[in-house]
C-alpha positions as CSV (number, residue, x, y, z in Angstrom):
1,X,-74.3,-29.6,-8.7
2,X,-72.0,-30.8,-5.7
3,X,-74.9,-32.0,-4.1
4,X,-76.7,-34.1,-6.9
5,X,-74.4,-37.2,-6.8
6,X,-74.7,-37.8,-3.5
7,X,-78.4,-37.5,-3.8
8,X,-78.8,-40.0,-6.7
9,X,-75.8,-42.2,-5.7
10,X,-77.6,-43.8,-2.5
11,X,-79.7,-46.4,-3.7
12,X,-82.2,-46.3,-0.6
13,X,-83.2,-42.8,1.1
14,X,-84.2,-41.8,4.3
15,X,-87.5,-40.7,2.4
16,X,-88.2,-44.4,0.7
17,X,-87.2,-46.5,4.1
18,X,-90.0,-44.4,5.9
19,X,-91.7,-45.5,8.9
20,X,-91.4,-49.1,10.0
21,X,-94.8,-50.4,10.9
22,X,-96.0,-53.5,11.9
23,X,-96.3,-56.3,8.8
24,X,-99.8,-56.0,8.3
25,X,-99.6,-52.4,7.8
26,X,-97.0,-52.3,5.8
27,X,-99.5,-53.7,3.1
28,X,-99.6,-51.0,0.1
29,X,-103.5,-51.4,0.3
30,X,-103.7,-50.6,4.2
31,X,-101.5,-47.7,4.1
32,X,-103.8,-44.8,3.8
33,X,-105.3,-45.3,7.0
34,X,-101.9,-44.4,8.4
35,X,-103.0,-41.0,7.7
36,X,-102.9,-38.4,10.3
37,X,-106.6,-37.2,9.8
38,X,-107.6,-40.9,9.9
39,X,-106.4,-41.8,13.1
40,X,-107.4,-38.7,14.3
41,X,-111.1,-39.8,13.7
42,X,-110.6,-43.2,14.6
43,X,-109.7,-41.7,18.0
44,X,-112.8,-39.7,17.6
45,X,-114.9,-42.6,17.0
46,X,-113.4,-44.3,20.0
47,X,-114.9,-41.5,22.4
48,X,-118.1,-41.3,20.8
49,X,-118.2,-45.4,21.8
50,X,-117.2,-44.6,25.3
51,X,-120.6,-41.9,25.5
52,X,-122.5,-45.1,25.0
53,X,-123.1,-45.8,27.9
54,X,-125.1,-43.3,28.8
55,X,-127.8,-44.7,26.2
56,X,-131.1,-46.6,27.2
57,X,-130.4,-50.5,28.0
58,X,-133.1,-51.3,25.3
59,X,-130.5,-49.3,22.5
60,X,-127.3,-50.2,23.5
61,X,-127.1,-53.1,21.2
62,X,-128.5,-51.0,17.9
63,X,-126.5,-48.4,19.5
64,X,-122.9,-50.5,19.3
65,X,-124.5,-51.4,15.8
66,X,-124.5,-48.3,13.9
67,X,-121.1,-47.1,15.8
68,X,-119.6,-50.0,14.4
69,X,-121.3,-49.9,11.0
70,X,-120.1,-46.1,10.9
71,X,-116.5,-47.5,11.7
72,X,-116.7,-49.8,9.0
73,X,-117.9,-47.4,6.5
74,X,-115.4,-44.8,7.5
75,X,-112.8,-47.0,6.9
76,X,-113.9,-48.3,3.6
77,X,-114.2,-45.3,2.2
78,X,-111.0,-44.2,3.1
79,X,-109.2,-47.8,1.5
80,X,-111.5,-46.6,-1.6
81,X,-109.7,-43.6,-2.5
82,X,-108.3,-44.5,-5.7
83,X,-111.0,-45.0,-8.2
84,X,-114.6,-46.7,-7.5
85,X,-116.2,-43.2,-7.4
86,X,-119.4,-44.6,-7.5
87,X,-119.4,-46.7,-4.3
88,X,-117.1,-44.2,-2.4
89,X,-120.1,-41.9,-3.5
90,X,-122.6,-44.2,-1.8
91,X,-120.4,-44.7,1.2
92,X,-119.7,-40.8,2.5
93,X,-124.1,-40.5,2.1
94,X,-124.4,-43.4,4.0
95,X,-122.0,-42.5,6.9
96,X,-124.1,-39.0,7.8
97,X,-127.7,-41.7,8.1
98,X,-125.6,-43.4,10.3
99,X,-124.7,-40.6,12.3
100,X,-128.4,-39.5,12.0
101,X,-129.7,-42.5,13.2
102,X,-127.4,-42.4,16.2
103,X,-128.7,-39.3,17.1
104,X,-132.4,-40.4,16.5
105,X,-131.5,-42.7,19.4
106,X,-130.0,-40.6,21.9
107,X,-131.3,-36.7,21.0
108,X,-129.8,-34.9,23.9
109,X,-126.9,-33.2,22.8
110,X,-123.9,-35.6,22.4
111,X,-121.0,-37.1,21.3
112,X,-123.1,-38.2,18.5
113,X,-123.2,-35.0,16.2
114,X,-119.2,-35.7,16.3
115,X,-119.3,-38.1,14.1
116,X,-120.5,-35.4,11.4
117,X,-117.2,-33.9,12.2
118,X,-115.4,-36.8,11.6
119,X,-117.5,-37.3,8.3
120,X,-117.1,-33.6,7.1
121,X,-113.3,-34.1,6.9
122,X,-113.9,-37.0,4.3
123,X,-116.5,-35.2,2.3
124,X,-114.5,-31.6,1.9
125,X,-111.2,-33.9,0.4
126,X,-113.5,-35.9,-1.5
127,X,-115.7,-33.6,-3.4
128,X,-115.9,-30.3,-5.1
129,X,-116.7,-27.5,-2.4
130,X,-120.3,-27.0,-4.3
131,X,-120.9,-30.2,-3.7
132,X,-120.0,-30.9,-0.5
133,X,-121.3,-27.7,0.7
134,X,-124.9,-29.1,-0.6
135,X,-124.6,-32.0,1.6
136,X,-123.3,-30.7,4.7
137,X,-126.1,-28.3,4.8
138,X,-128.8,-31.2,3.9
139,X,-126.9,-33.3,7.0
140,X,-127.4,-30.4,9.4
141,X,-130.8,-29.7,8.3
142,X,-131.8,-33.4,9.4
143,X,-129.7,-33.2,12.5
144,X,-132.1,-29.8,13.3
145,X,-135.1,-32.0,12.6
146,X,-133.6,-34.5,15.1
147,X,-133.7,-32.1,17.7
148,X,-136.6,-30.4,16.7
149,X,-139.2,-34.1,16.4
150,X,-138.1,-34.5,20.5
151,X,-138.8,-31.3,21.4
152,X,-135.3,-29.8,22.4
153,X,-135.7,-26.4,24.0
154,X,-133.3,-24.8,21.6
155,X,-132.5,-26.7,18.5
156,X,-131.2,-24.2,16.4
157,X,-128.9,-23.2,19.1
158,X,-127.2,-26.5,19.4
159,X,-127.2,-27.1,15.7
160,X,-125.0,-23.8,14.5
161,X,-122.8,-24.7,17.8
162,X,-122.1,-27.9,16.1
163,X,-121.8,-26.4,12.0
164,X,-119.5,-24.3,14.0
165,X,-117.1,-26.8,14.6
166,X,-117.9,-28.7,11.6
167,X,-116.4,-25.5,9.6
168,X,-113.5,-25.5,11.9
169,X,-112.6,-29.3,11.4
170,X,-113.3,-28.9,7.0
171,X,-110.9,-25.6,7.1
172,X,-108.3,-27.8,9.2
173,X,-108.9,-31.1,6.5
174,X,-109.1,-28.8,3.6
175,X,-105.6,-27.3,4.1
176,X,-103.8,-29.8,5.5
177,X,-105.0,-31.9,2.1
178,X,-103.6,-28.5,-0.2
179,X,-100.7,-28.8,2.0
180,X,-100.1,-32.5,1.0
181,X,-101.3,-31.9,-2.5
182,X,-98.0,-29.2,-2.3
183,X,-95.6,-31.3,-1.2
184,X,-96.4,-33.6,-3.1
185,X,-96.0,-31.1,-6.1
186,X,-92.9,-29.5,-4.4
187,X,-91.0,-32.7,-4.5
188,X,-92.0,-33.8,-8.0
189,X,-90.9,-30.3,-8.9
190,X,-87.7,-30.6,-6.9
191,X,-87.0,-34.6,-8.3
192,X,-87.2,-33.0,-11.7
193,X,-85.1,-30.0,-11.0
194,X,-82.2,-32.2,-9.7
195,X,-82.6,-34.5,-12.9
196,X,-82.4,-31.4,-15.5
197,X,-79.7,-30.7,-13.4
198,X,-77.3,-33.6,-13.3
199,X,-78.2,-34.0,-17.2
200,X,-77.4,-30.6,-18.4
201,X,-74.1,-30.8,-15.7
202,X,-73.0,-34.2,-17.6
203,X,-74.1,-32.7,-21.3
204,X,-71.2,-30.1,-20.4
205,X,-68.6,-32.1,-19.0
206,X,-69.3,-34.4,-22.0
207,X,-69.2,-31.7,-24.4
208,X,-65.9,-30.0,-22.5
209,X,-64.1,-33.7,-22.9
210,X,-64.8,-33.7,-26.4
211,X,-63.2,-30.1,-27.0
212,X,-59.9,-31.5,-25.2
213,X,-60.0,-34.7,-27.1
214,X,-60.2,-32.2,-30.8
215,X,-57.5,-29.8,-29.1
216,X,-55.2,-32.5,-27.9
217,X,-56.0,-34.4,-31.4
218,X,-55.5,-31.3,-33.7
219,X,-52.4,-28.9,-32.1
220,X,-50.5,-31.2,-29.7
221,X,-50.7,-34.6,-32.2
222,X,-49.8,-32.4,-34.7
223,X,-47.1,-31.1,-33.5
224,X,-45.8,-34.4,-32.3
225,X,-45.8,-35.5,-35.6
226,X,-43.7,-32.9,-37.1
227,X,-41.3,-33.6,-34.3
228,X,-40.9,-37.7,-35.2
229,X,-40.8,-35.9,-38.9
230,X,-38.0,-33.7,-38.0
231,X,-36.6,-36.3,-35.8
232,X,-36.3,-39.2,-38.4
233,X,-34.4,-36.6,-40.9
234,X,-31.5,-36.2,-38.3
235,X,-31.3,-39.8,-37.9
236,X,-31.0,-39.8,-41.4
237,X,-28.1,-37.0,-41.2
238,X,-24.6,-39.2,-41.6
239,X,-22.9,-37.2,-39.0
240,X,-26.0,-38.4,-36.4
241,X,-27.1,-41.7,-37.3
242,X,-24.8,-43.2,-34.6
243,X,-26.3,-40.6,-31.7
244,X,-28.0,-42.6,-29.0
245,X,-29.8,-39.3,-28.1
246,X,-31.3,-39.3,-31.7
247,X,-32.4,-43.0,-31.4
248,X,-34.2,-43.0,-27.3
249,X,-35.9,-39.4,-28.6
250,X,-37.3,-41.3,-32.0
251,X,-38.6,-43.7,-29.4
252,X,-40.4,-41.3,-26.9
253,X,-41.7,-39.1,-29.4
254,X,-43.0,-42.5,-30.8
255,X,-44.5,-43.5,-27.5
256,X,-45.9,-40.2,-26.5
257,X,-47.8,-40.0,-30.0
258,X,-49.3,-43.1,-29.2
259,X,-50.1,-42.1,-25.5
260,X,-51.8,-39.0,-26.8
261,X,-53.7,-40.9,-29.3
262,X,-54.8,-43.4,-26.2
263,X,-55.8,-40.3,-24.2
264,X,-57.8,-39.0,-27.1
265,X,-59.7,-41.9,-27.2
266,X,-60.4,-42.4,-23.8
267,X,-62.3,-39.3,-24.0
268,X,-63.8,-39.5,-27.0
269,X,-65.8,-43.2,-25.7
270,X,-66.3,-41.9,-22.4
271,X,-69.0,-39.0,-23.7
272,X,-72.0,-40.8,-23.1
273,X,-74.3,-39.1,-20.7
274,X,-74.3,-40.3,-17.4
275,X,-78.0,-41.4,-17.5
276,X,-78.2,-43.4,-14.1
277,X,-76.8,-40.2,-11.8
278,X,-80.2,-38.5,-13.6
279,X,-82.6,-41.3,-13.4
280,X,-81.8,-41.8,-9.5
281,X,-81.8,-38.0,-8.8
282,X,-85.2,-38.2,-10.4
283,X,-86.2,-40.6,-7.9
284,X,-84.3,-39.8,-5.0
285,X,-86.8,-37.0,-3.5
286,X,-90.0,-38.8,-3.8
287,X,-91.2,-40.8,-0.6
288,X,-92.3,-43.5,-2.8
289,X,-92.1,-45.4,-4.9
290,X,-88.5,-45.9,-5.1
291,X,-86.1,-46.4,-8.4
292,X,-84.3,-50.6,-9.1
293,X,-82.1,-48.9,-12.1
294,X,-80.2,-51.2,-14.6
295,X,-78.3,-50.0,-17.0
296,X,-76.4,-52.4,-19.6
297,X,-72.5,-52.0,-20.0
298,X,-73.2,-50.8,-23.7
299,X,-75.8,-48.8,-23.6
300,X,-74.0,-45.1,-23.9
301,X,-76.4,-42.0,-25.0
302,X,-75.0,-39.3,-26.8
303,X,-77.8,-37.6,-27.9
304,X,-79.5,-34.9,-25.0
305,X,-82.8,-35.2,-26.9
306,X,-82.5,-39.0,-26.4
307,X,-81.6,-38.9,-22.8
308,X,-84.3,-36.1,-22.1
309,X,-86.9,-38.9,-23.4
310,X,-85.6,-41.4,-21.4
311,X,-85.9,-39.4,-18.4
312,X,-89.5,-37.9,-19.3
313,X,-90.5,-41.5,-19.6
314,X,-89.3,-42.4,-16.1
315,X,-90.7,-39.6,-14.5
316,X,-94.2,-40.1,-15.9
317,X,-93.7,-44.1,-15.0
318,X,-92.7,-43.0,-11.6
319,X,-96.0,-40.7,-11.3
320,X,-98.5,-43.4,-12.5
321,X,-96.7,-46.1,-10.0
322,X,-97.4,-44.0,-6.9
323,X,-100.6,-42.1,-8.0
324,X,-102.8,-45.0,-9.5
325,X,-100.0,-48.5,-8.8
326,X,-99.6,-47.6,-4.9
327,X,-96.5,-49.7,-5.8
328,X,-93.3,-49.2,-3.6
329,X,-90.5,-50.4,-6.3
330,X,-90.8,-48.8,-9.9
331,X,-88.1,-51.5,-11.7
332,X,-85.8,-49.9,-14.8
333,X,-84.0,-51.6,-17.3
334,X,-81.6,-49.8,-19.8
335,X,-80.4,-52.7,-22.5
336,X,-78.8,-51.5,-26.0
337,X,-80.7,-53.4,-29.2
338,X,-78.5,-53.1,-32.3
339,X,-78.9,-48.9,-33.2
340,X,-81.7,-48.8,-30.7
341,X,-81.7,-48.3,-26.5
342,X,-84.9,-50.5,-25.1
343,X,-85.9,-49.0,-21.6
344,X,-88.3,-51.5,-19.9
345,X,-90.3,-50.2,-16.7
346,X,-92.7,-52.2,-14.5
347,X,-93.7,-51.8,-10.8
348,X,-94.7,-53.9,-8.0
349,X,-98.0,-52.4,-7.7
350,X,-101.5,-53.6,-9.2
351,X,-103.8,-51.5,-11.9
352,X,-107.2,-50.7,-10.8
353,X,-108.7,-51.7,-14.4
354,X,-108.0,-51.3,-17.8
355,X,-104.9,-48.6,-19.0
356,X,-106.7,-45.4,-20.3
357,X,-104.2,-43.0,-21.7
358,X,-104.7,-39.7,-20.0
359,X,-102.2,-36.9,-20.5
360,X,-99.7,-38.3,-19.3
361,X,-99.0,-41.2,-21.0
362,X,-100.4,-39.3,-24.3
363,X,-97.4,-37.3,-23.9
364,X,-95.0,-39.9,-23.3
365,X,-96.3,-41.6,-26.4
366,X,-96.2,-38.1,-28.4
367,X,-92.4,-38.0,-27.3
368,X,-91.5,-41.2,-28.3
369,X,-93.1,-40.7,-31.7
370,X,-91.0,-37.5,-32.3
371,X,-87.8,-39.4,-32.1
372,X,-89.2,-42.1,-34.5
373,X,-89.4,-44.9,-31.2
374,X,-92.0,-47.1,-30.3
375,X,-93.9,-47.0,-27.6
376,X,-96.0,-50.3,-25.9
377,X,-98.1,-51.0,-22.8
378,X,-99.3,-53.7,-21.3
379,X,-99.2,-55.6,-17.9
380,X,-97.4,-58.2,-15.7
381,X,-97.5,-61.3,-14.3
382,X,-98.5,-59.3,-11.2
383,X,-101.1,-56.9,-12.7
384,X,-99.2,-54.2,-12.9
385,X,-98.4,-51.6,-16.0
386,X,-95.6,-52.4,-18.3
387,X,-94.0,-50.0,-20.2
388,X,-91.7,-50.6,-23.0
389,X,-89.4,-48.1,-25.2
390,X,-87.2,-48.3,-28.0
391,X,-85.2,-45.1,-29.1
392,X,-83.5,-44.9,-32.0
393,X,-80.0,-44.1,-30.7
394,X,-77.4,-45.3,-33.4
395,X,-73.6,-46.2,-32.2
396,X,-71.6,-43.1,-33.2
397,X,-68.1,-43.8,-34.6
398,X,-65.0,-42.3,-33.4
399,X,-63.1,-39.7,-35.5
């Protein structure tokens, strides 16, 4: 736990500042092709453009045509990732007729089967093995026809050469998308950990103050009465009403009653659970989107089940913001409402059509409803998904 408020305290990480790129790039819709495996093939696709050269003067034009077309495609397919299924579908078949039709042109052995390469490592991240397995094998089969229609000495040679490396590049795309699929998981895992963490860690110092506050309440307050008790019937004793000693120790034990009442006080309004060290522990690990927290001066939650909602809802909020928002700031707001705590939570990004509750938001809603809140959604001014809570979390009066 030593580490956890240092963690949550800073309000911008190394993880959420990130790389600084050029404005343009900085764009939340342009930031997938800052992938490594995307520049990778755009490199690619920049060699393949210098081997057209070596093409016939009456195809360079159609050549530079279909390169570029195949850039284009690439590209858009990549900017797609997030929903449109449909036309992403449409896009990965039409980047291998591309790369066909390229071939067709120029059906000596090449930098023209590369781009199948390039176009594997989309399809394996894409689709379902089964399925891009099928299409792979229906690519290569027309690239063996290529070679086979003009006449090529050994087209089945050439064609397993080049399967060959197009197994090589899906192994390499495959793992190093299960290895950011992992991270991914690891951190979310880790946020969570450091959340449930700080909570229970505050849950206990909160429930260790209010053991100290009964203790000091109950033994030393009531001893310190009995002693003003027994002190007040010696200044009552003739022979020691005129004592200044019996007067000035009236007087402290007077004052230190009423110190110890203070103190016992003090602990007893300071129990609420320190909510913000959670919420920006929660956050802290995760690249993006990063946590705006504000938290009321009297909103104080005493109750762990409350808090635990409070931080479920968060966490799912932050998920949806970075998974199907690509927003950068997830914006928190904490505000008591009579016997009621209202958490309001919008990002900066934009929803690609209408909310569908899918599991997670189900279970936000189901945890709400168990602690008799509500639970609505909606969207900005910008477009993007507003969430708002209220938890019944009643003022609880001091002993």
């Amino acid at each position: 736990m030593t580490c956890v408020t240092r963690i949550a305290a800073a309000t911008r990480t190394p993880q959420h500042a990130g790389m600084r790129f050029p404005p343009f790039i900085l764009h939340p819709a342009l930031r997938p092709l800052m992938h490594t495996l995307v520049v990778a093939g755009v490199v690619t696709w920049l060699a393949v453009a210098l081997s057209l050269h070596f093409l016939s003067p009456a195809h360079v034009v159609l050549g530079w045509s279909l390169l570029l077309l195949f850039l284009a495609v690439f590209l858009a397919e990549i900017l797609l990732r997030e929903g449109h299924a449909a036309l992403r579908a449409c896009l990965l078949l039409f980047e291998p007729a591309l790369a066909l039709a390229l071939m067709w042109l120029d059906p000596q052995p090449g930098a023209a089967q590369v781009l199948l390469v390039v176009w594997i490592t989309q399809v394996v991240t894409a689709w379902s093995p089964l399925r891009a397995t099928l299409v792979v094998l229906a690519a290569d089969v027309a690239m063996y026809l290529v070679f086979v229609a003009h006449g090529h000495a050994s087209p089945m040679v050439v064609t397993l050469l080049n399967v060959g490396f197009q197994i090589f590049a899906a192994l390499c795309a495959h793992y190093a998308h299960s290895a950011g699929q992992a991270r991914d998981r690891l951190a979310r895992v880790n946020a969570d950990l450091l959340a449930t963490r700080a909570l229970l860690a505050d849950s206990a110092r909160n429930a260790e103050r209010v053991r100290v506050a009964r203790e000091l309440h109950d033994v030393a307050g009531h001893k310190l009465t009995a002693m003003t008790l027994n002190l007040r019937a010696l200044a009552a004793d003739p022979l020691l009403a005129g004592r200044e000693e019996v007067r000035v120790s009236q007087q402290l034990a007077r004052e230190l009653l009423g110190d110890l009442r203070g103190v016992v006080q003090a602990l007893r309004d300071a129990r609420g659970l320190d909510l913000a060290t959670a919420l920006r522990a929660l956050a802290a690990p995760l690249p993006r989107p990063s946590l705006r927290l504000a938290i009321d001066d009297d909103v104080q939650v005493t109750s762990p089940a409350v808090a635990e909602a409070i931080l479920r809802l968060v966490q799912e909020a932050l998920t949806n913001s970075a998974r199907h928002a690509d927003a950068d700031v997830v914006q928190v707001r904490l505000a008591r409402d009579g016997d009621a705590i209202m958490v309001h939570i919008e990002d900066d990004g934009r929803l690609r059509g209408a909310i569908v509750e899918g599991n997670g938001l189900a279970g936000m809603r189901e945890r709400i409803d168990a602690l008799h809140g509500e639970l609505r959604l909606g969207t900005g001014v910008r477009g993007a998904l507003r969430i708002d809570a209220r938890l019944p979390s009643p003022r609880e009066a001091t002993p």
